[in-house]
N, C-alpha and C positions, 0 to 999 in steps of 0.2 A: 548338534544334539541327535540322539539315536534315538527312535522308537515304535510304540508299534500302532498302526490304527487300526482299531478294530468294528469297522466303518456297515454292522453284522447290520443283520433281522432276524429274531429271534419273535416267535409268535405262539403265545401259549394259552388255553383257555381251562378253567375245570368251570363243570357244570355238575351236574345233582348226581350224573352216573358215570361220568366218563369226564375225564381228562384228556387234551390234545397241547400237544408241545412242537414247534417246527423249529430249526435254525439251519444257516447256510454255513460253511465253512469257508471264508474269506478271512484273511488275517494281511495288510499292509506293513510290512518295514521301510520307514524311511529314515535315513541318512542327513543329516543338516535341515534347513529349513521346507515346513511343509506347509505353513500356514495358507499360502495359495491356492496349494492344490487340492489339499484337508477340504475348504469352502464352496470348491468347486464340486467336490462330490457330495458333499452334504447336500448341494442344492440339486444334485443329479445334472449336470449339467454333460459328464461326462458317462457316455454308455455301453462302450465296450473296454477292452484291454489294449489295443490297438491305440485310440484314442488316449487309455490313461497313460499309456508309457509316451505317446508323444509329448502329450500336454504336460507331464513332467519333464520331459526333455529340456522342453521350452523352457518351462520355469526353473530348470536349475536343480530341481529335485531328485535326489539317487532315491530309488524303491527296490524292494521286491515283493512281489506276488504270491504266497502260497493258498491253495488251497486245501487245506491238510489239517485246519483244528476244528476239530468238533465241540460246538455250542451247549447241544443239548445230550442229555443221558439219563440213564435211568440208577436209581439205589434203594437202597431196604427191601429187595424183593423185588423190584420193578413197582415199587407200590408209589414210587415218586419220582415224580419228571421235575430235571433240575435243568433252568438256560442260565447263560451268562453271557453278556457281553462286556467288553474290556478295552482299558485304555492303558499302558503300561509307557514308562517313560524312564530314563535314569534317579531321577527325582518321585515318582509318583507310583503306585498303582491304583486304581480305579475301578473298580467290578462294580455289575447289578445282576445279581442274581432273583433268579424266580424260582419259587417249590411250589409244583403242583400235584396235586391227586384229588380225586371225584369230591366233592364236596370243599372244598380247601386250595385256598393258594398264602402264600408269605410273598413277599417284595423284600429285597434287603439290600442297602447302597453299602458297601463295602470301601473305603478308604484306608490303603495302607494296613495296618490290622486292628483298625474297627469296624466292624460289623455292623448296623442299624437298621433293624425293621422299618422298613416307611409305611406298608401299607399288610393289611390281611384282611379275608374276608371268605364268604361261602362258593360266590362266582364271580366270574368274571374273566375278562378278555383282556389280557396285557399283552402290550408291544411293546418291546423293547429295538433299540436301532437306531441310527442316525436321519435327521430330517426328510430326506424324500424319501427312504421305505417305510418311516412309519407312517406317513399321508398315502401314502399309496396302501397300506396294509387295513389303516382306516378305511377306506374310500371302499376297498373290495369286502371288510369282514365286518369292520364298527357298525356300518351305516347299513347293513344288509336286514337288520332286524329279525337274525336269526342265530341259533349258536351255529359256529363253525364246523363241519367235517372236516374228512383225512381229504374227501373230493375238491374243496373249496378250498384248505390248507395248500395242497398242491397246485392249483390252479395260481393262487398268487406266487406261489416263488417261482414258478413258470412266469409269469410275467416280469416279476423282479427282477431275474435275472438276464431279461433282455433288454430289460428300461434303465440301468445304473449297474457300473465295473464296479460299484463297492460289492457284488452279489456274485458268489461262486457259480459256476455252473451247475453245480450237486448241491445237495440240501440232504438234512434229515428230517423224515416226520415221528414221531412216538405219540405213543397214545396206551390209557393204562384205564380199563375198566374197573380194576378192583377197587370194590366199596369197603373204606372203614368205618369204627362205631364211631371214633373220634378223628377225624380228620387233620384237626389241628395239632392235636398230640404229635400223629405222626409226623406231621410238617415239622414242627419244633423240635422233634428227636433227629429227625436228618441233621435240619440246622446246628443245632447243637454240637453233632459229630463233627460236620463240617469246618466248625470254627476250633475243634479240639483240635484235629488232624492238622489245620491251616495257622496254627497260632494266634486266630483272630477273636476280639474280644466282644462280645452281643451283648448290645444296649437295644431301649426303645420296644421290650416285653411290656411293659407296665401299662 
């Protein structure tokens, strides 16, 4: 079986004047079976590329490495920061998508082509990623009892990306001050586009 792991951190915050969005560009292809090695990086067990390409050796597992998709971006103007991460398979795709701007975010789990808001609200700190960078993304942002900067954003993927091969060496930070009157409006018209453009269909407004 082919497919791709998309084993990201993607870290995004709005608060009352400003919006912050980070993600790294790692994307895995594997070839036949990965459930091994899948687990092993999830738990961070594995920390550089050296490492990943051995320890796939060992288990039997064909990969490739790119560092070359980018996570996060900006539309409408730069008035909204959009992340994704992904799981894409012969059988499956899998997205979580995040829309931010100052005052407003959307969550929406993505299956194939439905669409579902899970979560919305005014603030807050989503992490998106596989088990060791989102504890670790925790550990440096959640528990800091402060909102996030670009200085603090970058600090952790500077670490991340020495602590676990699921983390590119490069990263992107964005960040988008512009205040709207309706915040949510604007979230929900990106969205909207998005799932026109993407064929996908938005449940979970109500």
């Amino acid at each position: 079986m082919e497919g791709e792991l998309d084993l990201s951190l993607v870290v995004g915050f709005a608060g009352k004047k400003r919006a912050i969005l980070g993600g790294d560009r790692r994307s895995i292809v594997f070839f036949g079976g990965a459930e091994a090695l899948e687990e092993e990086l999830y738990d961070g067990k594995i920390r550089t590329d050296e490492e990943l390409k051995k320890r796939a050796e060992e288990l039997g597992s064909v990969i490739q490495i790119a560092n070359g998709r980018e996570k996060v971006w900006k539309r409408n103007d730069g008035k909204v920061l959009v992340g994704e991460v992904t799981e894409l398979s012969a059988s499956s795709q899998r997205r979580r998508r995040v829309y931010l701007t100052p005052g407003g975010y959307i969550l929406v789990e993505i299956s194939g082509k439905r669409a579902e808001v899970s979560k919305k609200g005014k603030s807050t700190l989503i992490i998106l990623g596989n088990k060791f960078t989102r504890e670790l993304a925790y550990r440096r942002l959640g528990s800091a009892g402060k909102p996030p900067e670009i200085s603090s954003m970058k600090a952790l993927f500077e670490e991340a990306r020495r602590a676990t091969a699921t983390i590119s060496p490069d990263y992107t930070l964005l960040s988008s001050d512009e205040i709207c009157s309706n915040p949510e409006a604007v979230l929900l018209q990106a969205l909207r586009e998005d799932c026109e453009e993407r064929g996908w269909e938005l449940f979970g407004l109500a």
